[in-house]
N, C-alpha and C positions, 0 to 999 in steps of 0.2 A: 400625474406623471406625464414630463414631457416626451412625447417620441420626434426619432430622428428619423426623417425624411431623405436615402439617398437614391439619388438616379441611377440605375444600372443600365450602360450601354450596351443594344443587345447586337449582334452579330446580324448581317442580311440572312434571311433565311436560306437562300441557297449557298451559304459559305462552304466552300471546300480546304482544308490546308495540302498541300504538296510539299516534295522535295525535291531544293536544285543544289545538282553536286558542281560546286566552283570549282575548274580543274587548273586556277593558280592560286599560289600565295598571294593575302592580301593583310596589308598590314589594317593595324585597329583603325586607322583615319577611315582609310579605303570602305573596308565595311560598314562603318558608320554612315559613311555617303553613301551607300549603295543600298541600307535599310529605308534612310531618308528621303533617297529618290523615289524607291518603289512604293513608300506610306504615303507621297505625297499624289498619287495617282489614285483618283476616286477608283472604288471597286477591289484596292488591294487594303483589307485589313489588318495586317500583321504581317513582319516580317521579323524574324532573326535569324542569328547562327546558334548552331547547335553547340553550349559549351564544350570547352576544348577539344571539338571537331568543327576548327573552322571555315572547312571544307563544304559542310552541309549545311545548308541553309532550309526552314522553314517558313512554308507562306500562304497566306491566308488569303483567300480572293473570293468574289460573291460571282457563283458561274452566270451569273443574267449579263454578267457587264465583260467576262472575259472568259476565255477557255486557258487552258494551264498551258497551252502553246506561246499567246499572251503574253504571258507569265512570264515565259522565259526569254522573248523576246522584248519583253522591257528589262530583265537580266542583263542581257549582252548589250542592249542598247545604251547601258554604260561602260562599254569597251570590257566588259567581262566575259571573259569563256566560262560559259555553263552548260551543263547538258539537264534535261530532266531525268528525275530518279522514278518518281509516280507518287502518287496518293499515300495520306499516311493511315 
């Protein structure tokens, strides 16, 4: 019997997720680039919006590389108003 061999990528060990409340409308482009921005910065694991609240976004960061203030300042630093909500 052949076994199947898959790689499971595992999470930094310090990973926290958070929530950041977007306090504008953004259409589907807009979030898309703003998930993409923040994936593409080493130290943020995961990011999305909470289904159909697209208001709340959840995000995943390894605390060695960033504090959740961070976070939310590569938030805005795509011309987004966001505030932090806290830990989930």
């Amino acid at each position: 019997m052949e076994q199947a061999i898959q790689s499971i990528e595992t999470a930094p060990e310090h990973t926290v997720e958070i929530i950041v409340h977007i306090t504008e409308d953004l259409g589907e482009q807009q979030r898309g680039d703003l998930i993409t921005a923040l994936k593409d910065n080493g130290g943020i694991t995961a990011a999305e919006f909470c289904p159909l609240r697209y208001h709340l976004m959840l995000v995943n960061y390894d605390t060695d590389m960033y504090s959740s203030q961070d976070v939310l300042d590569r938030v805005k630093s795509q011309n987004v108003n966001a505030r932090l909500i806290g830990p989930v």
